[in-house]
C-alpha positions as CSV (number, residue, x, y, z in Angstrom):
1,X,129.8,154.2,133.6
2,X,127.5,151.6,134.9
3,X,124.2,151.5,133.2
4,X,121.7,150.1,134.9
5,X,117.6,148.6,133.8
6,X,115.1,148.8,136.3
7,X,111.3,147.1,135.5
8,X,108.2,148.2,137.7
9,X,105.5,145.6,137.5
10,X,102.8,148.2,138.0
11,X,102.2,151.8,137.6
12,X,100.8,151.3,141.2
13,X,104.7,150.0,142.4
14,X,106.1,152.8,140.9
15,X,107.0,156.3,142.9
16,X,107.1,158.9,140.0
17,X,110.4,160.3,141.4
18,X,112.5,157.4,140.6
19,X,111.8,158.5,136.8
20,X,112.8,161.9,136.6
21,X,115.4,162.7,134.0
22,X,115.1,159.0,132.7
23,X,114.6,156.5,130.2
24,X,111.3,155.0,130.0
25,X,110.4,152.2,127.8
26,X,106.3,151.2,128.6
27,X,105.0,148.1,127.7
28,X,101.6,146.7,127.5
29,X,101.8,144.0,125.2
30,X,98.1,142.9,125.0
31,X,97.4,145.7,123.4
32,X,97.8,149.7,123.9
33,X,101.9,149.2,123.4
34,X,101.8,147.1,120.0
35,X,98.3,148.7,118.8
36,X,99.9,152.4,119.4
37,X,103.0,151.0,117.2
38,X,100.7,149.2,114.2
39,X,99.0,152.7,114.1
40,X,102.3,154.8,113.3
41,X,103.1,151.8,111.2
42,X,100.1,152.2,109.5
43,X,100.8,155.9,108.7
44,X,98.9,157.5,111.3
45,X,100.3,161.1,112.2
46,X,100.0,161.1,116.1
47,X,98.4,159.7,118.9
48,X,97.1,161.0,121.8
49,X,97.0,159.2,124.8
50,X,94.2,159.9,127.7
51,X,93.9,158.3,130.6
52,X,89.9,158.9,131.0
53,X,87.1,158.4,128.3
54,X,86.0,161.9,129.4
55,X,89.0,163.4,128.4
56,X,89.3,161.8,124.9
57,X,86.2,162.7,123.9
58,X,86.3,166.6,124.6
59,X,89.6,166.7,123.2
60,X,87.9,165.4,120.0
61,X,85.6,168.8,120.6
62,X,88.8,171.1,120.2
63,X,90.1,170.0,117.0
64,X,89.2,172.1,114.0
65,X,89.7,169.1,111.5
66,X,88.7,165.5,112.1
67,X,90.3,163.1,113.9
68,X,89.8,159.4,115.4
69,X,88.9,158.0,118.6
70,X,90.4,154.9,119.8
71,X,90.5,152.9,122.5
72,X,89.0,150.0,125.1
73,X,87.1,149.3,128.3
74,X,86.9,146.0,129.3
75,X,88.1,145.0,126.1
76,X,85.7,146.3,124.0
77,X,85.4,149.2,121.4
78,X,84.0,152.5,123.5
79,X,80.7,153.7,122.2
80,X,81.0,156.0,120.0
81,X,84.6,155.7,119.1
82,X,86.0,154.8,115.6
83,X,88.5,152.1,116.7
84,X,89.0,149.8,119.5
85,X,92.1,148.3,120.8
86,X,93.0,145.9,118.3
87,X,96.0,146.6,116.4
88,X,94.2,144.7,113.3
89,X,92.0,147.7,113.0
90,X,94.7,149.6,112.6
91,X,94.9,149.9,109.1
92,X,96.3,152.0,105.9
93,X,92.9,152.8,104.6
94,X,91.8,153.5,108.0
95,X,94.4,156.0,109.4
96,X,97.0,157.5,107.4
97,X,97.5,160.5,108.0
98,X,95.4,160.8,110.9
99,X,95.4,161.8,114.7
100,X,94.2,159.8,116.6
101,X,92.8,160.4,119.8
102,X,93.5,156.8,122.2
103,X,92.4,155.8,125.8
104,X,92.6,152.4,127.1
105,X,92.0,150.5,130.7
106,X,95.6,150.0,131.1
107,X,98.4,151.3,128.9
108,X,97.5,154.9,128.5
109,X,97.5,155.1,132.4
110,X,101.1,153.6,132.4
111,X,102.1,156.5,129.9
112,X,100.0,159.2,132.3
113,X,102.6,157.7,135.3
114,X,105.1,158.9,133.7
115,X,105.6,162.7,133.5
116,X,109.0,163.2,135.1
117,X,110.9,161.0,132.8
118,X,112.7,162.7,130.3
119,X,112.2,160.3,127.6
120,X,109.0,158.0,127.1
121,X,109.5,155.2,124.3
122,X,107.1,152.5,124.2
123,X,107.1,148.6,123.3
124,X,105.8,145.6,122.6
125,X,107.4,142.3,121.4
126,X,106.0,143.9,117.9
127,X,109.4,146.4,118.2
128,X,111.6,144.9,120.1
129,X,115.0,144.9,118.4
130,X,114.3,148.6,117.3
131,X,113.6,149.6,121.1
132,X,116.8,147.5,122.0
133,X,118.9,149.4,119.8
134,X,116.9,152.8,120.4
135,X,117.6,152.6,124.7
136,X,121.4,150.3,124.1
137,X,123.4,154.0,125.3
138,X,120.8,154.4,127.9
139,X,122.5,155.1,131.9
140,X,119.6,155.1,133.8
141,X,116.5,152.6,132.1
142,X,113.0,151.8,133.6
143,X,110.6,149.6,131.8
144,X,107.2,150.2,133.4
145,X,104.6,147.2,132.8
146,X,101.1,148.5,132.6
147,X,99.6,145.2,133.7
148,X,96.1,143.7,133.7
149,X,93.3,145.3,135.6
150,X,95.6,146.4,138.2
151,X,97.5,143.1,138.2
152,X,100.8,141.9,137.3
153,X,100.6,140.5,134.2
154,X,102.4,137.8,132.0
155,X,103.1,138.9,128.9
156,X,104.2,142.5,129.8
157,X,107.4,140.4,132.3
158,X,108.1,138.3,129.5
159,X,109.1,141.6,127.0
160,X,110.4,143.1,130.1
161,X,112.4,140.3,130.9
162,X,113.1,139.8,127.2
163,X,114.6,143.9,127.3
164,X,116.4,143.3,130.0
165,X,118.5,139.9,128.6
166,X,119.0,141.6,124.9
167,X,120.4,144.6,126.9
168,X,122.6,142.9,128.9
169,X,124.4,141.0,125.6
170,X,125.4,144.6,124.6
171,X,129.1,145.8,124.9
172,X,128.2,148.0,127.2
173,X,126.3,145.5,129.6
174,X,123.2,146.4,131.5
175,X,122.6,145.4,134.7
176,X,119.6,144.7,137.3
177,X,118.3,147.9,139.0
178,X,116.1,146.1,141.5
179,X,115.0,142.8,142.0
180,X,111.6,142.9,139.2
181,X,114.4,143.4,136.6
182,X,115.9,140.1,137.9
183,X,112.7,138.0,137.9
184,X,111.8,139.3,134.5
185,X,115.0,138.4,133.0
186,X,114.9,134.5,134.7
187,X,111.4,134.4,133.8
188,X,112.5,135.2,130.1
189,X,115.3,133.2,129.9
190,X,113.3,130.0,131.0
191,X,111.3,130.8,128.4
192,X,114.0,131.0,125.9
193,X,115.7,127.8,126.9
194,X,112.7,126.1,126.4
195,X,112.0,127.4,123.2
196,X,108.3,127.8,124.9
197,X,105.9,129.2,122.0
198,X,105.4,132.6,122.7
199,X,101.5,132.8,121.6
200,X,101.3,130.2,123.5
201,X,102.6,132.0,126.6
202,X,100.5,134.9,125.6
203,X,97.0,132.9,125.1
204,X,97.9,131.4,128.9
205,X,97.8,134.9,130.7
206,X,95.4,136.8,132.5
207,X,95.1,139.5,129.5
208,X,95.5,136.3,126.6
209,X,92.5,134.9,128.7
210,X,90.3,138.1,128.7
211,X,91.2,138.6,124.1
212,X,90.0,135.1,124.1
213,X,86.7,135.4,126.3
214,X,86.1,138.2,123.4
215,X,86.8,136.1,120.4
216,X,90.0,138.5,119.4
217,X,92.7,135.4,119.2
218,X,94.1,137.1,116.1
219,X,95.0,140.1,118.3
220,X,97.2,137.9,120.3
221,X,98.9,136.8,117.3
222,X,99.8,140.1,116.4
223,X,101.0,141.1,119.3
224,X,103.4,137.8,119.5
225,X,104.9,137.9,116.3
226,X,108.6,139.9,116.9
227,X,110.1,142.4,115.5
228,X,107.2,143.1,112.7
229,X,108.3,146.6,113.2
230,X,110.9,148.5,113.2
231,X,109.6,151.8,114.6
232,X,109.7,153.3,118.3
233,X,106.6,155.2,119.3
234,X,107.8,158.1,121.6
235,X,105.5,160.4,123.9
236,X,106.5,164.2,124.3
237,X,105.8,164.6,127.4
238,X,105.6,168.4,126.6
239,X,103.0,168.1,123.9
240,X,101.4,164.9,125.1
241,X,101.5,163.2,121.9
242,X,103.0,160.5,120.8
243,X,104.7,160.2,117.2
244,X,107.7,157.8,115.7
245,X,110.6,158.2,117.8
């Protein structure tokens, strides 16, 4: 049977149809993707993603035992929330055995696209190999990039492109869905052949621009540093939380 890896640039390219009874793998790299997957890491119980402030923070009302609030706008911590977006904050001491409550201006809006899949796993070049092997008996694949401020962004086509090539060196190959999965692919296979310097790459983009406008450089070095983890978050789509796959 032909399996097949499709990549949507943007949650706003995307008709929700195309994903129903699916494979999902959502990526934003810099930082909701690779922050979610330090937290479980980390030993956090769950994560809940919102796609509104609002949301987050009455959920928080609801609980009967504590729990955390994380997330960004604009980059920066949310007033009054625990945590921010950097997956350095992420820590041990900080959230084991936690839930954690999560909204950001980009990637939890990716995940919210996504209700008629059947399976949502996310990435970042922080998992890579362990999503690889995760989606490798998948049929029908869709990477959906959560972007940049409503823009197509860099580093989420480089790890889209980067799925797509590992994918396709599997004995059961993968191939192109539509034309995005084509350009990511080239656009990561440059990369490889020229043994660019993937924090490099990362620093160069629209999102690597905004982290370094905030002074959070070593966030983008944690989010280029593959394979740190082998772990898969996964969203129920049922429950709307996300735990490790």
């Amino acid at each position: 049977m032909l399996s097949t890896v499709s990549v949507h640039l943007l949650p706003s390219l995307l008709d929700p149809a195309e994903l129903t009874d699916t494979t999902v793998v959502v990526i934003d790299v810099l930082r909701a993707t690779s922050t979610i997957t330090a937290a479980l890491a980390a030993g956090a119980t769950a994560i809940i993603p919102f796609a509104e402030v609002a949301a987050a923070r009455q959920r928080a009302t609801e609980f009967t035992t504590p729990v955390l609030l994380g997330g960004e706008r604009e980059g920066k911590r949310i007033d009054g929330f625990d945590l921010g977006n950097s997956p350095c904050e992420y820590q041990p001491e900080v959230v084991k055995d936690q839930t954690i409550l999560f909204t950001t201006t980009n990637g939890t809006r990716a995940l919210a696209a996504c209700h008629q899949a059947s399976r949502i796993l996310l990435a970042g070049f922080v998992n890579l190999t362990a999503v690889v092997d995760q989606v490798s008996n998948a049929s029908d694949l869709h990477i959906l990039c959560a972007g940049t401020d409503a823009k197509v962004s860099q580093e989420d086509v480089l790890l889209a492109g980067a799925l797509t090539e590992m994918l396709s060196r599997f004995n059961k190959p993968f191939t192109a869905g539509n034309d995005s999965a084509q350009l990511a692919q080239q656009a990561w296979s440059f990369h490889d052949r020229q043994a660019s310097d993937l924090e490099q790459l990362l620093r160069g983009g629209r999102g690597g621009q905004n982290l370094l406008n905030l002074g959070l450089d070593a966030d983008i070095a944690f989010c280029a540093t593959v394979d740190r983890f082998d772990l898969i978050p996964s969203l129920d789509r049922q429950t709307g939380t996300i735990t490790r796959a």
